[in-house]
C-alpha positions in Angstrom: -12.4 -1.2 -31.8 -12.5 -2.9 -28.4 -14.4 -6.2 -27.6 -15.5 -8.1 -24.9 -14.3 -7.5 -22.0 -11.5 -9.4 -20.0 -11.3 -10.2 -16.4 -8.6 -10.8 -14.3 -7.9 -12.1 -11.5 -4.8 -10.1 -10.4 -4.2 -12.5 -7.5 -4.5 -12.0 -3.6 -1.1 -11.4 -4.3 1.3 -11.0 -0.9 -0.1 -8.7 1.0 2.7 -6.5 3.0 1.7 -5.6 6.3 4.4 -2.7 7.3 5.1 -1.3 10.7 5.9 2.2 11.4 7.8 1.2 14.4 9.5 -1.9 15.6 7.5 -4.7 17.0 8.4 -6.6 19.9 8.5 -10.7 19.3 5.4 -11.5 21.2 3.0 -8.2 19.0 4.2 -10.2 15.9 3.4 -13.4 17.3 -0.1 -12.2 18.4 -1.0 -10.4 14.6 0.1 -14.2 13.1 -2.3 -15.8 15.8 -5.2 -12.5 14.9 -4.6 -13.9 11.2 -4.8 -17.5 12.5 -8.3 -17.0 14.2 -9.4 -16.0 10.9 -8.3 -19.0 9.1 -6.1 -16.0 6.6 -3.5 -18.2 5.1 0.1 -16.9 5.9 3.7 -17.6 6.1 5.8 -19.1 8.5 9.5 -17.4 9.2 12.0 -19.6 8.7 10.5 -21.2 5.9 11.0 -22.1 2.1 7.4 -19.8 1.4 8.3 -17.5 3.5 12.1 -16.6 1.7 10.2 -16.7 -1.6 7.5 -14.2 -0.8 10.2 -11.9 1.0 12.7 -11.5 -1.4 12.8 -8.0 -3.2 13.1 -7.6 -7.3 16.1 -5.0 -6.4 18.3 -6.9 -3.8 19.9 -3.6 -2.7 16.4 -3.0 -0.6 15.7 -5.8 1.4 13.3 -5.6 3.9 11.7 -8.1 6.1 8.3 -8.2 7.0 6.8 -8.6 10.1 4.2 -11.2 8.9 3.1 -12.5 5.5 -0.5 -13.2 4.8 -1.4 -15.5 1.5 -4.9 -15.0 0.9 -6.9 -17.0 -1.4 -10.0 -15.5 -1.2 -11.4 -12.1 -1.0 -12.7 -12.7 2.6 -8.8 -13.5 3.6 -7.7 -9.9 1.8 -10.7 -8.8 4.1 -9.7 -9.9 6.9 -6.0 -9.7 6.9 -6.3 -5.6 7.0 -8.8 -6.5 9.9 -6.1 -7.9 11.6 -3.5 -5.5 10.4 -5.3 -2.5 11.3 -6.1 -3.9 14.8 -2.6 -3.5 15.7 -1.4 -1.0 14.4 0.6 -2.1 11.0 0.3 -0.6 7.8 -0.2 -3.2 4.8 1.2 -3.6 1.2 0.3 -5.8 -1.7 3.1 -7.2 -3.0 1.8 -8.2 -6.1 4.3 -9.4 -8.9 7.2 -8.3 -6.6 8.8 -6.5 -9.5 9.1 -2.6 -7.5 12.2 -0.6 -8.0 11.9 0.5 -4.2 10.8 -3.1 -2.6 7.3 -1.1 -2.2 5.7 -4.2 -2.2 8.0 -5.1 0.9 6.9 -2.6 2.9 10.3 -0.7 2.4 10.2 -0.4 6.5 11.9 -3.2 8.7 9.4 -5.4 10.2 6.2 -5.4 8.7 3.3 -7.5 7.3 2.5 -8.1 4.0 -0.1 -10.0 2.2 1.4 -12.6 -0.3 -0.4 -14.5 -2.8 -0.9 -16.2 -6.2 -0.7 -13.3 -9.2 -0.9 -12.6 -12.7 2.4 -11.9 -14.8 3.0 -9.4 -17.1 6.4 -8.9 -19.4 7.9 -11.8 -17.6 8.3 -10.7 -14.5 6.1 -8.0 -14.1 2.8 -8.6 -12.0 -0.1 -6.7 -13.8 -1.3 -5.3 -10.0 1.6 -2.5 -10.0 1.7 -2.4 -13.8 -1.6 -1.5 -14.6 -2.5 0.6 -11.4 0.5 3.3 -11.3 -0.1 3.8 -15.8 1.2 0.4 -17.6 2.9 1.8 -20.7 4.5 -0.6 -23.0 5.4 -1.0 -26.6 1.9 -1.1 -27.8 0.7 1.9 -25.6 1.2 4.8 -28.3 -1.2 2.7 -30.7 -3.8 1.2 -27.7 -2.7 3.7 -24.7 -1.7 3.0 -21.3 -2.8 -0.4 -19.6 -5.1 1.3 -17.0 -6.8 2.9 -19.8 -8.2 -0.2 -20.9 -9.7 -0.9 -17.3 -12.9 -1.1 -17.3 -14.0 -1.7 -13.4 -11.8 -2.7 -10.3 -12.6 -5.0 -7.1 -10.8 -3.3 -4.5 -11.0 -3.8 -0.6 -10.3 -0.7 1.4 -8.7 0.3 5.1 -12.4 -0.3 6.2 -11.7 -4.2 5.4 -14.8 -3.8 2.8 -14.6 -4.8 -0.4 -16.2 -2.8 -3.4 -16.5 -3.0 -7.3 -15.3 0.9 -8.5 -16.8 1.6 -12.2 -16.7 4.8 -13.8 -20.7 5.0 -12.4 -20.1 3.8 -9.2 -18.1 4.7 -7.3 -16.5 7.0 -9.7 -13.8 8.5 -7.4 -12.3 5.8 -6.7 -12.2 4.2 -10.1 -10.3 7.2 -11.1 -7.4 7.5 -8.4 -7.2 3.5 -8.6 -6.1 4.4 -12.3 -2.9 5.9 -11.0 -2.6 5.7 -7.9 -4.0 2.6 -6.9 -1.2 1.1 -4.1 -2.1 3.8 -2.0 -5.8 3.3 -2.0 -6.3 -0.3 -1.1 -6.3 -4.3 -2.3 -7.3 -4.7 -5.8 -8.2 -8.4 -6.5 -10.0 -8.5 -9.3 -9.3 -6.5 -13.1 -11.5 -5.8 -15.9 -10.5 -4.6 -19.1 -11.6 -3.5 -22.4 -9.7 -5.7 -25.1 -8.4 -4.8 -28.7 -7.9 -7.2 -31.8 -4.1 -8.2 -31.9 -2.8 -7.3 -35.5 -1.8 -10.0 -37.2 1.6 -9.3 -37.6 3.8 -7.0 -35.7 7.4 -5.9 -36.7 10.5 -5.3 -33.9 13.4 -3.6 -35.3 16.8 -1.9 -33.8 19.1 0.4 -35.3 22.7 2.0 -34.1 22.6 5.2 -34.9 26.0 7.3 -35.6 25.2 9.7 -33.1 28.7 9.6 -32.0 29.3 13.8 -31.0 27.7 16.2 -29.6 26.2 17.7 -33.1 25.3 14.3 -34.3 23.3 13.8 -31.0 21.3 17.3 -30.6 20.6 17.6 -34.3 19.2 14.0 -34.3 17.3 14.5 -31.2 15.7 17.4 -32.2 14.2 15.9 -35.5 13.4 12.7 -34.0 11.1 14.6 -31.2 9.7 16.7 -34.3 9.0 13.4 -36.0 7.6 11.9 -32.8 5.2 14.8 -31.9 3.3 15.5 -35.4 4.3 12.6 -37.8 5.1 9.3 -35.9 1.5 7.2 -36.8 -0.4 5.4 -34.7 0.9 2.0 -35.4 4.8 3.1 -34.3 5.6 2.1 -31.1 9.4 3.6 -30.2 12.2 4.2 -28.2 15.8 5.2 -28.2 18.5 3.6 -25.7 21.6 5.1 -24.4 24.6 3.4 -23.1 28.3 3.4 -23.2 28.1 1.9 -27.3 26.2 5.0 -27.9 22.1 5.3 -29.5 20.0 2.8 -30.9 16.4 3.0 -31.8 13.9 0.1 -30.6 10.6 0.6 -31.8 7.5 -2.5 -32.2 5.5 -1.4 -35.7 1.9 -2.6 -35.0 2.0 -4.2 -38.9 4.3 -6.1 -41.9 7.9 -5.9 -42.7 7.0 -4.3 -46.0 4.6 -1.1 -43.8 7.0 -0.9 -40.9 10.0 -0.4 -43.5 7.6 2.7 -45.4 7.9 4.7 -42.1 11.4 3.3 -40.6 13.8 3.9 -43.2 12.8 7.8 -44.2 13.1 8.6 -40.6 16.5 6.9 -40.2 17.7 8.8 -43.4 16.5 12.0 -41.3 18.5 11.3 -38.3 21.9 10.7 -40.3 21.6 7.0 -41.0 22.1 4.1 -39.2 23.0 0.0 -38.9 20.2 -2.0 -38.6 20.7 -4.9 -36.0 17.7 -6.1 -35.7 14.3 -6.7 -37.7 12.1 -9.7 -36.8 8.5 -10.0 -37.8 6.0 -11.9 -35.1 2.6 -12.7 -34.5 1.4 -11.2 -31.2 2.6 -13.9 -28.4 6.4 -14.4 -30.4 6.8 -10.2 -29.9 5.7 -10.7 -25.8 7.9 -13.7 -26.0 10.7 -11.7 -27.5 10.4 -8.6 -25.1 10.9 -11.4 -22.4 14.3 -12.1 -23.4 13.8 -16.3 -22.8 12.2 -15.7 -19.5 8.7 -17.3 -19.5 5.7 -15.1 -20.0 3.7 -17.0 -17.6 5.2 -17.3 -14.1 3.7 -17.5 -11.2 4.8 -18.2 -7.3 8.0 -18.1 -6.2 9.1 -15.0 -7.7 12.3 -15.6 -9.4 13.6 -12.8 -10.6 16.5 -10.3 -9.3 18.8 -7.5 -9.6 21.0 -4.7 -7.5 20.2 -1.6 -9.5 19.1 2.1 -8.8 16.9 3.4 -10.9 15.3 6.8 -11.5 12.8 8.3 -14.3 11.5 11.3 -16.2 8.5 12.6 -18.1 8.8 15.7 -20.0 7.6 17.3 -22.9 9.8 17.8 -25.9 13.3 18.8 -25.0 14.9 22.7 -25.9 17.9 22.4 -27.7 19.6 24.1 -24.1 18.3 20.7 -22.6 19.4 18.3 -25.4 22.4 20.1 -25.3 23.1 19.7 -21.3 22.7 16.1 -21.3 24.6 15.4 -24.6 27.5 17.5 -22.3 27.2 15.0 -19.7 26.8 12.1 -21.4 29.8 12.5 -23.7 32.2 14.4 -20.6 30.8 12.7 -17.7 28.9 9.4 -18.0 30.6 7.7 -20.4 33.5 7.6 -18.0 31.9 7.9 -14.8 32.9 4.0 -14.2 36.7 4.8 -14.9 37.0 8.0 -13.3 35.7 6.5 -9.9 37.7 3.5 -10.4 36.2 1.0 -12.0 38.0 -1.9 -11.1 36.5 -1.4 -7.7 32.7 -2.3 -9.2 33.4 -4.9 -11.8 29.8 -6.0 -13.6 28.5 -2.4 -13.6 26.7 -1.6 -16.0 23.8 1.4 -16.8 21.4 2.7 -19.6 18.5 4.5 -19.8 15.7 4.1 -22.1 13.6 7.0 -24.0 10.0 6.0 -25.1 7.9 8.5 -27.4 4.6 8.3 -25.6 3.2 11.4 -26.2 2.5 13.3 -29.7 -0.6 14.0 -32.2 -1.0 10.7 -33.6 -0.7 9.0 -29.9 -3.4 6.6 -27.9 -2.0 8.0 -24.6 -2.5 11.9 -25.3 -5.6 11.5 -26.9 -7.4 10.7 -23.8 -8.5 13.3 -21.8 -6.1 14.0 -19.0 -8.9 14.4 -16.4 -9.8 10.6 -17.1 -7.4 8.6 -14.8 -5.1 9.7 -11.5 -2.3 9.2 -14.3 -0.8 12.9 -14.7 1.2 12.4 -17.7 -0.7 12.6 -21.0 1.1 16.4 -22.1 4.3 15.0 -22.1 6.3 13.4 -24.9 9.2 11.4 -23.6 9.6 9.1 -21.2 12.8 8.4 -19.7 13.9 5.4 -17.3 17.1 5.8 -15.9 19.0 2.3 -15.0 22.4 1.3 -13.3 22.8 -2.1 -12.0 25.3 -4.0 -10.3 25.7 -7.6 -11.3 28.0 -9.2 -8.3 28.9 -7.4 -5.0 27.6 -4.4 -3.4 26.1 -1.1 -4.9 28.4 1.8 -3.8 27.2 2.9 -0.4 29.3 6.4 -1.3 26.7 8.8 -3.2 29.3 10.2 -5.7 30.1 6.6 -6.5 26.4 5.7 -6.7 23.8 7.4 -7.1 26.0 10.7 -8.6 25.7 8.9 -12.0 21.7 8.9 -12.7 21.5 12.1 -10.6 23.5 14.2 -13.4 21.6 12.8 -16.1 18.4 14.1 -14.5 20.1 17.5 -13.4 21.2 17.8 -16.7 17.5 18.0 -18.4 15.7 19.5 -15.1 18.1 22.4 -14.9 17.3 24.0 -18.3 13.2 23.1 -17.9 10.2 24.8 -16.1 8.9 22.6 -13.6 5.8 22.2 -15.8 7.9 20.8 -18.3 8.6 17.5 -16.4 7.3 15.0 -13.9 8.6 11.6 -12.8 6.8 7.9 -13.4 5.9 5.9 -10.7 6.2 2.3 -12.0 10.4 3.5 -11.8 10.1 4.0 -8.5 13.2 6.1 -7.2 12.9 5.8 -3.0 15.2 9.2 -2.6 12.2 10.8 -4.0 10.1 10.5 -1.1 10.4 14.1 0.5 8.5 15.1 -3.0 7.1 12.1 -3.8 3.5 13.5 -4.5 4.4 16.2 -6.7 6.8 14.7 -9.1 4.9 11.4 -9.7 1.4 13.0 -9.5 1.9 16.8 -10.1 -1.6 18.3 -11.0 -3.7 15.2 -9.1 -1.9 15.6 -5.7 -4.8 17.4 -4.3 -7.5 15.6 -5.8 -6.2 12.2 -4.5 -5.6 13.3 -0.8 -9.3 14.0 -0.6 -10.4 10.3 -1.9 -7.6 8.8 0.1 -8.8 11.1 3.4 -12.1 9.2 2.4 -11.2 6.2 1.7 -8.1 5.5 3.9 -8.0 8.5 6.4 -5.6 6.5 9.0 -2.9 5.6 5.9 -2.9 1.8 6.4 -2.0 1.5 3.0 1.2 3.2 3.5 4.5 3.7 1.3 6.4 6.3 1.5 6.3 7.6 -2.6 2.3 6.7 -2.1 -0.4 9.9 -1.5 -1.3 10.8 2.0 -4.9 12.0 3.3 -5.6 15.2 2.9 -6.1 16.8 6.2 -9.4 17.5 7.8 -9.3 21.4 8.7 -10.9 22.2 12.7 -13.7 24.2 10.3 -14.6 20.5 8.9 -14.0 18.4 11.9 
């Protein structure tokens, strides 16, 4: 099924240098002039490069950086964390720049980072957070997760030495790099496995009349029934919420006349529906499509932006208690959460959320064993992403105005679930997570990947603050 091998090189994309603690003028002057000695290409304040490479995906976390490096060579990445770890700053790859927490920033005031030229998936998405933190998409139920498809990584480590982490050497690694890979060092370099693109692939939307309570839980409950032992391989699908109510959006790996074999049974099942949208493609016109008219080959300056907060859930397949709890908020809370709080006062707000089947007996993702990758998802079924964005002005700083909204969502499936029963995805990065950051995004790995990042980064210069710490080294070991 797979063939040759593809390599890329993610780019020495910005590298993020952050401080812990605030750095007078003249320390910041002397890191740029430790970067200088080296000849490690960087960014000048004040400058046209240097407003590019700093500005966040999500503009309600800016943060500045202390310094930006650009590397353009594997001995710049090298030597950048030479000079970053020589005083005393902790260092980020910015990557694409798409984070939901500005991770790629730093997310502390005044730091470094390392910026440079990088790959793009989705449109804006660079594939060095994508593919390291999971990478699902709408062709992972039928190929699996992005990182699944690695086949060995160039990475350069705290240590400023750089190393090529296979499933034979350096085996560790390889696996916490496949989930967890921000918080272990600088990947450069991306090798992958590669599948045949089908020939034709088939998009299609549908508005389901799921408009009460009954409509929704009924609905929900066959469609997870459907998605955990019927939906086949070739089905890749999710199901949108917003204020207009539920609409599936799946990507059928096939033709019009296969995709319509599978799509209209299951719609029958869930009470019927309008169909909006049914567009057959090759495989670039669906990427092209997914990108909404944004090219699908950027590269430097990052262009895209938005003020959002954002929050996420995996979790296996929903009681009817849970279903039940959210359909109660979503039809007595969310749906007027804009009015209720005034909404004239936040004009352009808008949210959604987005529910992808990525788990079941027909799916690429839980078919691989779970001990394969740091990813520490593959017994659950749904995955939600949570999203309210702002469009002009400010995101309200008063938390039952903000962030109440997304919070009751996920209150309103946690509360009736085990705490086996869910986790939380890292590539939706929620920064009011980081007191249990570990647990929710990595539940069963935590401890495995504090001992490779004790031995691989024991001081934490690859910091962030939803990222894994180093295990501690007890006074019986030391």
């Amino acid at each position: 099924m797979h063939s040759p091998k593809l390599t890329s090189n993610g780019g020495l994309a910005p590298l993020l240098l952050p401080l812990l603690r605030l750095l007078p003028l003249a320390a910041a002057s002397t890191l740029e002039s430790c970067l200088e000695s080296y000849s490690v290409p960087f960014n000048e304040q004040n400058t046209t490069a240097w407003d590019n490479d700093a500005a966040p995906f999500n503009t309600r976390l800016p943060y500045v950086p202390a310094a930006i490096a650009v590397p353009l060579t594997t001995a710049h990445i090298e030597d950048a964390i030479r000079c970053a770890v020589e005083f005393g700053v902790k260092v980020n790859p910015k990557s694409g720049g798409h984070s939901y927490a500005s991770l790629g920033l730093g997310v502390l005031d005044t730091r470094v980072y390392v910026a440079d030229e990088f790959s793009i998936l989705a449109s804006s998405v660079g594939i060095g957070g994508h593919v390291l933190h999971g990478g699902f998409g709408m062709s992972s139920f039928t190929h699996g997760l992005a990182l699944d498809a690695i086949t060995a990584l160039t990475v350069t480590l705290a240590n400023s030495t750089t190393v090529r982490a296979t499933a034979s050497d350096h085996p560790d690694l390889f696996w916490a790099l496949r989930g967890a890979g921000s918080s272990m060092g600088v990947v450069s370099e991306f090798e992958f496995a590669t599948f045949e693109p089908p020939e034709e692939l088939t998009h299609f939307e549908v508005q389901l009349g799921w408009n009460d309570t009954e409509s929704v839980v009924e609905g929900w409950l066959e469609l997870q029934k459907w998605g955990e032992e019927e939906m086949p391989r070739e089905m890749n699908m999710r199901f949108g919420v917003d204020g207009r109510g539920v609409r599936l959006d799946g990507l059928y790996h096939g033709g019009l006349e296969d995709a319509e074999e599978v799509v209209l049974p299951l719609v029958e099942r869930l009470g019927g529906g309008l169909f909006t949208g049914n567009v057959t493609y090759d495989w670039l016109g669906q990427l092209k499509g997914y990108a909404a008219g944004e090219p699908i080959n950027s590269t430097r300056p990052y262009r895209a932006h938005e003020k959002f907060y954002a929050k996420s859930l995996t979790t296996r397949a929903l009681p009817r208690a849970a279903i039940e709890s959210f359909t109660d908020y979503f039809f007595n809370n969310a749906s007027t959460f804009l009015s209720d709080i005034g909404g004239g006062d936040f004009p352009g707000r808008v949210w959604w959320l987005l529910i992808d089947i990525q788990g079941g007996a027909n799916s690429r993702i839980s078919e691989i064993p779970a001990e394969s990758s740091a990813y520490a998802h593959r017994d659950k079924l749904l995955l939600f992403q949570f999203y309210d964005r702002v469009f002009f002005g400010d995101y309200p700083e008063d938390e039952a105005e903000g962030y109440a909204l997304l919070d009751g969502f996920v209150e309103s499936v946690t509360s009736k679930l085990d705490e086996d029963d869910w986790g939380m995805y890292v590539n939706y990065a929620d920064p009011r997570t980081e007191g249990v950051a570990e647990e929710v995004y990595y539940r069963q790995n935590v401890g495995r990947l504090r001992e490779v990042k004790a031995a691989v980064d024991p001081t934490d210069v690859f910091y962030n603050p939803l990222g894994i710490k180093p295990a501690e080294v007890s006074k019986d070991d030391s």
